[in-house]
N, C-alpha and C positions, 0 to 999 in steps of 0.2 A: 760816605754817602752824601751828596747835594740836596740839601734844602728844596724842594720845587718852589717856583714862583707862582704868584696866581697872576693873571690879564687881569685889564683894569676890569672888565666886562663879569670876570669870576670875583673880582672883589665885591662888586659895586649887589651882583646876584646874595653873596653873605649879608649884608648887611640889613637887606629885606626878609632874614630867616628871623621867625618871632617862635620862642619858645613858651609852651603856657601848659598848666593843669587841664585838663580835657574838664568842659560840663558835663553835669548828669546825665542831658538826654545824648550825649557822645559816647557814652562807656561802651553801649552795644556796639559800637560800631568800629571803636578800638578793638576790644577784643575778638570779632570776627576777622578783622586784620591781622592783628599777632597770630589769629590759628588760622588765616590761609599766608602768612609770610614769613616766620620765625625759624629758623635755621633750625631749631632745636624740636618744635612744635611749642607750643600752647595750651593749657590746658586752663587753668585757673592761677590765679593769684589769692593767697590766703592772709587774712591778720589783714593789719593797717596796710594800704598800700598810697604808693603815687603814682598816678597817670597820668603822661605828659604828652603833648603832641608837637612838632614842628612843621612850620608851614612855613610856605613861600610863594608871598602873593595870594592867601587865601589855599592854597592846595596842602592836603596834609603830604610831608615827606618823610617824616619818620617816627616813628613812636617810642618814647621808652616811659619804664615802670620799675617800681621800688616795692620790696615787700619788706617789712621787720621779721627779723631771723628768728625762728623757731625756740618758743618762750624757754622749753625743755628739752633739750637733747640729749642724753646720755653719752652715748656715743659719741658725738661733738665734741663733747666737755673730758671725757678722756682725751678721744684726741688731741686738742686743746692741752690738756695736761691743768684745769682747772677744777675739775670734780674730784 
């Protein structure tokens, strides 16, 4: 499979994407986004998380988020093969 190329024009558009942790008064507005646009749906994020947004030119285009994996898993940790 070939590589695609990008135009100077698609390059030049990456370079103006800025990645950051979303503010406090942002979260509502993240999360009303991930539950009208997540493949999977949305519902919450639990435990420590990271909210991140990217933008281009000021416009948000994409969102991602991190949670810490479940302190106690039983089942996990079998499967795992570590309990």
């Amino acid at each position: 499979m070939e590589a695609s190329t990008l135009t100077s024009n698609q390059q030049a558009s990456l370079h103006r994407i800025q990645v950051r942790p979303i503010l406090p008064p942002e979260r509502e507005r993240w999360n009303t986004l991930m539950q009208a646009h997540h493949y999977r749906g949305f519902r919450t994020m639990a435990g420590r998380t990271l909210r991140y947004v990217a933008t281009l030119d000021d416009r948000w285009v994409a969102l991602l988020g991190w949670q810490a994996a479940a302190y106690q898993c039983q089942v996990r940790e079998q499967w795992i093969g570590s309990y």
